[in-house]
C-alpha distance (Angstrom), angle and dihedral (degrees) to the residues before:
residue distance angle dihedral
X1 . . .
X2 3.66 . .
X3 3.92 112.1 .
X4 3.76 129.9 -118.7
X5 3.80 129.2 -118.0
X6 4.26 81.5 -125.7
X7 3.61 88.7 54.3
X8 4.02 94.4 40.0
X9 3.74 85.4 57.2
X10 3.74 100.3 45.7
X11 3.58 90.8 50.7
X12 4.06 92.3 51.8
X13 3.56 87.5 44.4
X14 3.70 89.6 55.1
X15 3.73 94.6 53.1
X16 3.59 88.6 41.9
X17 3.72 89.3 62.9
X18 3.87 83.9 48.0
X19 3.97 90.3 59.4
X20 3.89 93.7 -106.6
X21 4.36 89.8 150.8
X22 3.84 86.5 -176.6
X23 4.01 91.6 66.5
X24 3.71 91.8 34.3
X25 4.08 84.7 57.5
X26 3.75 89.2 40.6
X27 4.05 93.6 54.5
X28 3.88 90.7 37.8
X29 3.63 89.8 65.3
X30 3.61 101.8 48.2
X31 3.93 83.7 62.6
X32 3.40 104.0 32.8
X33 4.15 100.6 98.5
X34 3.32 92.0 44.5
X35 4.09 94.3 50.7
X36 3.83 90.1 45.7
X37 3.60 89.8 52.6
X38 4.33 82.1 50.7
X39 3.49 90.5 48.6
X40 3.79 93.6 47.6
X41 3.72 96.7 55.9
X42 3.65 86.4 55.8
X43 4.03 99.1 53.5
X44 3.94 103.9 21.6
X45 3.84 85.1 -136.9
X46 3.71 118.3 108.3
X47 3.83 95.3 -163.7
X48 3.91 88.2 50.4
X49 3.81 90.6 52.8
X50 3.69 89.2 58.9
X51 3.62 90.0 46.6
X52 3.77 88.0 52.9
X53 3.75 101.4 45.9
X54 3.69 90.8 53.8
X55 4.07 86.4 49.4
X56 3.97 86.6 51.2
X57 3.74 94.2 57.5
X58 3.92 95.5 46.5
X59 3.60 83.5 49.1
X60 3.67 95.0 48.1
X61 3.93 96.1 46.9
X62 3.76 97.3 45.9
X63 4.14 84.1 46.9
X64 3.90 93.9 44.6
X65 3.86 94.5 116.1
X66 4.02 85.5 66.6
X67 3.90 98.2 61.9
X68 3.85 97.5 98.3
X69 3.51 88.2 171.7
X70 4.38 90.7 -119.0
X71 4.24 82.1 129.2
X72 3.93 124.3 30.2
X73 3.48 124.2 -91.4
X74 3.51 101.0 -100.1
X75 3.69 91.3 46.0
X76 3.45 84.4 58.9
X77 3.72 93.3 59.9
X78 3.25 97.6 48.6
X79 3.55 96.2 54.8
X80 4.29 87.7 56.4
X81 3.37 91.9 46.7
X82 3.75 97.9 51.5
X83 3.48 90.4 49.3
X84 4.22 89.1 46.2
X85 3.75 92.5 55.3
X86 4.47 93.9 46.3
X87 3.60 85.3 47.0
X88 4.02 93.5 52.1
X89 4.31 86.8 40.3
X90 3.77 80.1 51.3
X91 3.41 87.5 52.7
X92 3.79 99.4 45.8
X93 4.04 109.5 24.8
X94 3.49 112.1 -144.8
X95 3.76 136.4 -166.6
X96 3.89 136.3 166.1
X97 4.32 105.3 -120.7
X98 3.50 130.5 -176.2
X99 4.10 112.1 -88.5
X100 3.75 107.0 -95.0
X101 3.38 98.9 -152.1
X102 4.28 129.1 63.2
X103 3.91 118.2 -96.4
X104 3.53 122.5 -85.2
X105 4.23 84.7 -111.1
X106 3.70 126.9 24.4
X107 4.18 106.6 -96.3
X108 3.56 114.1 -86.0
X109 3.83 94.6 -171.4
X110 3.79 136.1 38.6
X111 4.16 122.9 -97.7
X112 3.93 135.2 79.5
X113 3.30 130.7 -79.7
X114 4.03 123.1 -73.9
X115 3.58 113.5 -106.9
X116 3.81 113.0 -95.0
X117 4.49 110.5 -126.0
X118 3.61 85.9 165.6
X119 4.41 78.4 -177.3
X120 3.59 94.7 62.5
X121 3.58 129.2 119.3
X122 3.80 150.5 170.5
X123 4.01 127.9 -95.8
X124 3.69 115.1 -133.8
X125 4.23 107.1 -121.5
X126 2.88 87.6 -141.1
X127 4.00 102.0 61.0
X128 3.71 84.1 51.1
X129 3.83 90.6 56.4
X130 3.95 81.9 62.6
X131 3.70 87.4 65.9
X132 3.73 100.2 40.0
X133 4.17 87.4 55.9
X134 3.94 87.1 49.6
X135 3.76 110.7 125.0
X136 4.10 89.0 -179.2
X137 3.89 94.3 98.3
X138 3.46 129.6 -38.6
X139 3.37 115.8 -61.9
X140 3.58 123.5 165.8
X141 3.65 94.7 116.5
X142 3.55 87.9 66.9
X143 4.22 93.9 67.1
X144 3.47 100.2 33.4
X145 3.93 119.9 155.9
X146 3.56 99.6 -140.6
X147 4.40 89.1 60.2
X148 3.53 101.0 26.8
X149 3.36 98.8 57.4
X150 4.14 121.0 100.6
X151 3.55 91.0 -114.9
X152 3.43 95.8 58.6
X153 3.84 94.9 31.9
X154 4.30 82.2 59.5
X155 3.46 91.8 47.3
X156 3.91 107.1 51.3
X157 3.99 85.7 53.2
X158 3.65 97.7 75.2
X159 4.01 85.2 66.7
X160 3.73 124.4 85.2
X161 3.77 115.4 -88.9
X162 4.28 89.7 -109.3
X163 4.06 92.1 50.8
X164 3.79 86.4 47.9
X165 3.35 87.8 54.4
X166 3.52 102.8 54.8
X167 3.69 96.0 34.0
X168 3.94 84.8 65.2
X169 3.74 102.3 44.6
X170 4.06 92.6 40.2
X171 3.58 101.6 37.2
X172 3.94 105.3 18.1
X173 4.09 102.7 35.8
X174 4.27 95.4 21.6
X175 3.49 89.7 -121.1
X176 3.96 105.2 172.6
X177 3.97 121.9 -116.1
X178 3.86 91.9 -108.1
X179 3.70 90.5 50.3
X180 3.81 95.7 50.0
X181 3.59 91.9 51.6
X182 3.94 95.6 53.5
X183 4.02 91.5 48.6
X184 3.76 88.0 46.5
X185 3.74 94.7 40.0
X186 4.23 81.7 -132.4
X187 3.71 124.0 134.8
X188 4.20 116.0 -114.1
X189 3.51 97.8 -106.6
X190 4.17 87.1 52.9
X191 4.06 91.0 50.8
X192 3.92 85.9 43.0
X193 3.86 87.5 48.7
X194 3.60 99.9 43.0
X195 3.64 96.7 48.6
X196 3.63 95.2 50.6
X197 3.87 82.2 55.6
X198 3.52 92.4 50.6
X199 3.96 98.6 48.7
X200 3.68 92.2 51.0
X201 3.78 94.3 46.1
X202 3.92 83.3 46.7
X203 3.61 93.5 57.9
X204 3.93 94.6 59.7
X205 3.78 94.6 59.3
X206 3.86 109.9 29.4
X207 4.19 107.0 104.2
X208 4.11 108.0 -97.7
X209 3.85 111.8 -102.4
X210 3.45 85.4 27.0
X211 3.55 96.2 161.7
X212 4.07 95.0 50.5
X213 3.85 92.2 66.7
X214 3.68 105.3 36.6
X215 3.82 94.3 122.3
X216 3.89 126.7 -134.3
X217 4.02 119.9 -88.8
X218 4.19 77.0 -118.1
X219 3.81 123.5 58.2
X220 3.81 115.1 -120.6
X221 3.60 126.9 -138.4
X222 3.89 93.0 -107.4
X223 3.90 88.2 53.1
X224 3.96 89.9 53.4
X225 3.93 89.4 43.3
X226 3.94 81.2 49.5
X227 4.22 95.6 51.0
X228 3.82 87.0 42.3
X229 3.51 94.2 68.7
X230 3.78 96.7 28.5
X231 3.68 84.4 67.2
X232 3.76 100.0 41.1
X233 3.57 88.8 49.1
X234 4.16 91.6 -120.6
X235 3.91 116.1 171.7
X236 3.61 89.5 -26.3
X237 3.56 91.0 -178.6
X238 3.30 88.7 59.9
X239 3.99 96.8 49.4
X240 3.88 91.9 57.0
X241 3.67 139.3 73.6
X242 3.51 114.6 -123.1
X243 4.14 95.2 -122.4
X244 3.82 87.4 50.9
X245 3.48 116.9 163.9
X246 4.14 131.1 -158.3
X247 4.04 125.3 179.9
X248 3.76 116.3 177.8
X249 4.20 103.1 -146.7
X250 2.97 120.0 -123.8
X251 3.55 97.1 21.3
X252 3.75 127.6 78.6
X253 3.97 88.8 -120.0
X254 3.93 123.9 130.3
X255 3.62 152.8 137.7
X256 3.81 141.5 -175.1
X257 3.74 123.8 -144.0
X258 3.82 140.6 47.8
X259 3.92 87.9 -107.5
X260 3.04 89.6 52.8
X261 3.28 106.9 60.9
X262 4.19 93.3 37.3
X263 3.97 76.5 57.4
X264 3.88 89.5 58.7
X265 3.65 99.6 30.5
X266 4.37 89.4 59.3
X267 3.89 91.2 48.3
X268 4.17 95.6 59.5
X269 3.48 90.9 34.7
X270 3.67 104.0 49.2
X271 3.67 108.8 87.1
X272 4.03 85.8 -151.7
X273 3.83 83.5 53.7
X274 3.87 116.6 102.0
X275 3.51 93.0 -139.9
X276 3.50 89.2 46.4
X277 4.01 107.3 147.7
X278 3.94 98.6 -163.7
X279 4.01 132.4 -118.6
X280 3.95 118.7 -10.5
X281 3.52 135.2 -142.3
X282 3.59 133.4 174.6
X283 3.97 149.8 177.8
X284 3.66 137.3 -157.4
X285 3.78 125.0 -113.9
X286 3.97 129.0 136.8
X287 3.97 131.6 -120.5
X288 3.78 121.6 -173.2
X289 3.84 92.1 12.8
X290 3.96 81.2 -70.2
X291 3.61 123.2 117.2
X292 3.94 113.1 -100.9
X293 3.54 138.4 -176.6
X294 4.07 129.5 -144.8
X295 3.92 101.7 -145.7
X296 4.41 112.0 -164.3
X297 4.07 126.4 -176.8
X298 3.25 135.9 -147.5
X299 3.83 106.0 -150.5
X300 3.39 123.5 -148.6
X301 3.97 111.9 -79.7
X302 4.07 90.5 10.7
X303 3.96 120.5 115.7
X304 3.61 94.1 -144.3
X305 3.38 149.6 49.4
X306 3.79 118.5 -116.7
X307 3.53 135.8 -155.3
X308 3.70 105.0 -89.7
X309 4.47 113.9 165.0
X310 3.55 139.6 -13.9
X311 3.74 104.0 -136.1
X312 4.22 109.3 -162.7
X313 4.05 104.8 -166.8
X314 3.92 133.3 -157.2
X315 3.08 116.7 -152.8
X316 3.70 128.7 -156.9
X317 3.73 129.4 -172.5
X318 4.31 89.4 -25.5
X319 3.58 86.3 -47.9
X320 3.81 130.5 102.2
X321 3.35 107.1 -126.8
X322 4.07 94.9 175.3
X323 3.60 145.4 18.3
X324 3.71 126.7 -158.3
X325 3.95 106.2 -159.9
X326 4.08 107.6 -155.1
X327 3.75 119.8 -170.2
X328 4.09 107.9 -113.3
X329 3.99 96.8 -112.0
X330 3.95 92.7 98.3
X331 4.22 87.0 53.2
X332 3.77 90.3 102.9
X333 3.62 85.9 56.7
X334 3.45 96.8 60.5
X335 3.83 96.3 47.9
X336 3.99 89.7 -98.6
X337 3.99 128.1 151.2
X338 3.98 112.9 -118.8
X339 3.71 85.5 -138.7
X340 3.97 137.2 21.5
């Protein structure tokens, strides 16, 4: 009788517990994407999601006596890596601010400042597609649009590390009240009572009509038609809401207003301009189930172009009403050339 993938992984989990490291590294693959994508929606920081994966497997091998096998395996995980990635924000308190510093253009359009989460940054798409092919358990929860994308991602981090972490497993992964509470080692009433914090704190910093621009896990036509002239710089104007907004993570760069940024885009494109950067190239890919763009330059008297910004778009009503501006040192990640 042909076995089950439950079976498979009770069986590794029982030689796991037996010190067999070969099934323990077998088993710790099958969940890995979908427990970096865990930790990431904890920390905002791809490279500190790998960081804290990795930490959640030495932490589950050394503790491999302790799976009694009450919860599954992967719930098991879960639980050590939650508790890995509030130890490390512990460790390294973090909380969006207000920039310090004046835009890079005078604002063009009415509204505050973004937050600055000078830590954040983008999810390849196609690392998430490793968890939507997973046939471990179901997992679509894990990589779902509405919480994986950067506005949401930006968002959760103003809460405490312990709301965070039971906003994700209630509301993101469906984890049940009872469940929460023994991952969290948190009475009901405190999940109950942190979540309701959580939501309501939520509400104030999630984009309005959030739900009319969460994109599709597959880019439509009108979204390509959109990028193409995004990166040939066609009727931009046109292409961009008038209260646009653009933060460059880490640095303490912004600007508000579709003005603005025309303002900015002229001067490093003008070859007359002195902050003229040089020629541009760029190619498509998507972060965050958003659309993104992978800018290069060619500076005057190089031979190539380099890897310049990662630019992750949302787009509202066939306008883009934000840009996210990513420095290129996470291009390998997404399968992207260092130079063109």
């Amino acid at each position: 009788m042909a076995r089950t993938v439950t079976d498979s992984v009770d069986q590794l989990a029982g030689a796991i517990q037996a010190g067999d490291h070969s099934a323990f590294a077998e088993l710790a693959e099958r969940y890995r994407p979908e427990l970096q994508v865990h930790c990431y929606r904890m920390l905002a920081s791809f490279e500190d999601s790998e960081d804290l994966v990795q930490e959640t497997f030495l932490r589950a091998w050394r503790n491999r006596a302790s799976y009694e096998g009450r919860s599954t395996f992967r719930a098991w995980l879960y639980r050590i890596a939650t508790n890995a990635c509030l130890d490390f924000l512990d460790r390294h308190p973090r909380q969006p601010r207000p920039y310090q510093g004046p835009p890079m253009r005078p604002p063009s359009a009415a509204g505050s400042p973004p937050d600055y989460i000078p830590w954040l940054q983008p999810y390849p798409d196609v690392l998430l597609d490793l968890v939507a092919a997973s046939d471990t358990e179901p997992s679509t929860a894990v990589i779902e649009r509405e919480t994986i994308e950067l506005a949401f991602l930006a968002a959760i981090q103003v809460l405490p590390p312990k709301q965070r972490a039971v906003l994700i497993l209630r509301d993101v992964l469906g984890w049940s009240a009872n469940e929460t509470a023994a991952m969290l080692e948190l009475s009901v009433a405190a999940v109950k009572s942190a979540l309701q914090r959580a939501r309501s704190t939520l509400k104030l910093h999630l984009p309005a009509r959030r739900m009319d621009w969460s994109p599709a896990s597959e880019p439509t036509e009108a979204e390509r038609a959109l990028l193409r002239r995004y990166m040939a710089a066609e009727d931009l104007p046109g292409l961009l809401r008038e209260d646009l907004r653009l933060t460059m993570p880490p640095h303490p760069m912004w600007l508000v207003g579709r003005d603005a940024f025309l303002a900015m885009h002229a001067a490093v494109t003008a070859p007359d301009s002195p902050e003229y950067f040089g020629q541009w190239r760029s190619l498509t890919t998507r972060a965050n189930r958003q659309p993104a763009v992978a800018h290069y330059v060619k500076r005057p008297g190089d031979s190539e172009f380099r890897a310049q910004v990662l630019d992750v778009l949302r787009v509202t009503d066939g306008q883009i009403a934000e840009i996210k501006s990513f420095v290129p040192m996470l291009f390998p990640a997404f399968g992207l050339p260092p130079t063109l």
